[in-house]
C-alpha positions as CSV (number, residue, x, y, z in Angstrom):
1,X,-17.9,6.6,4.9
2,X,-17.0,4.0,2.4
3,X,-14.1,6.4,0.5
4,X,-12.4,6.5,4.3
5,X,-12.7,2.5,4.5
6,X,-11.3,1.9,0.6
7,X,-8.7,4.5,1.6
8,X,-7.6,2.6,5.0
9,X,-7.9,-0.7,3.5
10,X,-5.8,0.5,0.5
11,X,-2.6,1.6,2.7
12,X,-2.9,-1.7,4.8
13,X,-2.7,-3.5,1.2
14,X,-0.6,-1.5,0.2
15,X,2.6,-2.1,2.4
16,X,0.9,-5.9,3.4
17,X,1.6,-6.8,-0.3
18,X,4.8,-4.9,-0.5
19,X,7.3,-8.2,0.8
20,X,5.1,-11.2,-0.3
21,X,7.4,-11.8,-3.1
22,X,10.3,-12.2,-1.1
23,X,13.4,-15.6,-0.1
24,X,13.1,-17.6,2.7
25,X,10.9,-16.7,5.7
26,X,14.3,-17.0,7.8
27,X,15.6,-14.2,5.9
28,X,15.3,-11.0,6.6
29,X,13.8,-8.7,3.4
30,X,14.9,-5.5,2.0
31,X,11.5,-4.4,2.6
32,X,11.1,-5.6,6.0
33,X,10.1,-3.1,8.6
34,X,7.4,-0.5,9.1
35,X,6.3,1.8,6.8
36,X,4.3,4.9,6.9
37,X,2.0,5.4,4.1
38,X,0.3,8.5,2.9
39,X,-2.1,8.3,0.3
40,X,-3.6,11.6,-1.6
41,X,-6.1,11.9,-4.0
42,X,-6.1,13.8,-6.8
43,X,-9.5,13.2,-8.3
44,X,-12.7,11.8,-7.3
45,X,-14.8,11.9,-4.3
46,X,-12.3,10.0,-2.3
47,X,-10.8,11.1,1.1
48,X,-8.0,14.3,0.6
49,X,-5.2,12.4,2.4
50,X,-5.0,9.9,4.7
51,X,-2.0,8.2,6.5
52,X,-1.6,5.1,8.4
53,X,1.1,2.5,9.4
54,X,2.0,-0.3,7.9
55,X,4.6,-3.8,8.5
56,X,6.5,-5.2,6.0
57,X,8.0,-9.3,7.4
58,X,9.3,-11.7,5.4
59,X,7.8,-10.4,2.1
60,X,4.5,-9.8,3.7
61,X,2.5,-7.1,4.7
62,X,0.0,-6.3,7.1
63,X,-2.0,-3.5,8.5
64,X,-5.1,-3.3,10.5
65,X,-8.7,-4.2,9.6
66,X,-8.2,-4.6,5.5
67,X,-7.8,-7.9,3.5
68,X,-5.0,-7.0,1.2
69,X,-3.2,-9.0,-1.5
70,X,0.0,-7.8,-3.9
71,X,3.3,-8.3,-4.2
72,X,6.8,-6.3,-4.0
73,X,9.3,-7.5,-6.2
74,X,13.0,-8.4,-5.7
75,X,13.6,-4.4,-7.0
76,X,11.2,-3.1,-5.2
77,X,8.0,-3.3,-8.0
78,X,5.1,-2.8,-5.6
79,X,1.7,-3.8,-7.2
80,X,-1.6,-4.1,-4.4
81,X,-5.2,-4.5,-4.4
82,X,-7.6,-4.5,-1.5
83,X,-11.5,-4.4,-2.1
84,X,-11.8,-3.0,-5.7
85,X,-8.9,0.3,-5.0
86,X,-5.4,-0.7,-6.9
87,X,-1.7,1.3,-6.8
88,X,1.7,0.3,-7.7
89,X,5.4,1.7,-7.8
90,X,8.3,1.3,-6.3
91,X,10.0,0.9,-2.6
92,X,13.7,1.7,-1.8
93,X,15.7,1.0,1.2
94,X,14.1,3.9,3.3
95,X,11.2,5.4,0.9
96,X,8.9,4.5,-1.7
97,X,5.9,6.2,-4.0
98,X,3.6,5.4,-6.6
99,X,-0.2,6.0,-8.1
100,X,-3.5,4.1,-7.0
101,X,-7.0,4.2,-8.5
102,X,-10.0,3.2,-7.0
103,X,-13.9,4.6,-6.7
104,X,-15.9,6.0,-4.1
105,X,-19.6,5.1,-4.4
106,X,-19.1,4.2,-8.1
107,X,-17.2,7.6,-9.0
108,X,-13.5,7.0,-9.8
109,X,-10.8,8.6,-7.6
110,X,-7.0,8.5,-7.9
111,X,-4.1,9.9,-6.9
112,X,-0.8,9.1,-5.6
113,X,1.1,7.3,-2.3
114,X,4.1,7.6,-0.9
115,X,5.6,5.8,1.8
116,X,8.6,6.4,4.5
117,X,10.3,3.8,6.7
118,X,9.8,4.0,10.0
């Protein structure tokens, strides 16, 4: 189902773009870690919720099975896109939340994220 795949690709973009504007790659990030992300939707056709895990290393993020690109600022200013679905907001030390937007089979869904450290 194609809503499912945007949905998993969105929450490994999500947290894969959440440390890629981080110092040096010697340095260990605010943001570093893994994350769980729970993404909800509010409207559309779109999955209800789904959840999946996420790592944050050296200002990058990665999941698996999505191509993801965004960024997470030095406060914690998450924006990510992965194959057409986009969300941003904001990370802190041990959580993190935010809205996304995307479209399942050409009807818009939305909703919003949130995200724990693990």
């Amino acid at each position: 189902m194609r809503s499912n795949r945007i949905r998993k690709m969105f929450f490994a973009s999500f947290l894969a773009t959440a440390a890629v504007a981080a110092a040096p790659a010697t340095a260990q990030q605010p943001y570093d870690g893994l994350w769980q992300v729970t993404v909800v939707t509010k409207t559309g056709s779109c999955d209800a919720q789904t959840t999946s895990t996420v790592t944050v290393s050296e200002g990058k993020v990665t999941g698996s099975g999505a191509p993801v690109s965004g960024t997470v600022g030095s406060g914690g200013l998450v924006r990510v896109s992965i194959n057409g679905a986009y969300a941003n907001g904001q990370l802190s030390a041990k959580t993190g939340s935010g809205k996304w937007n995307g479209a399942s089979a050409g009807v818009p869904c939305s909703g919003r994220w949130e995200a724990s450290r693990q």
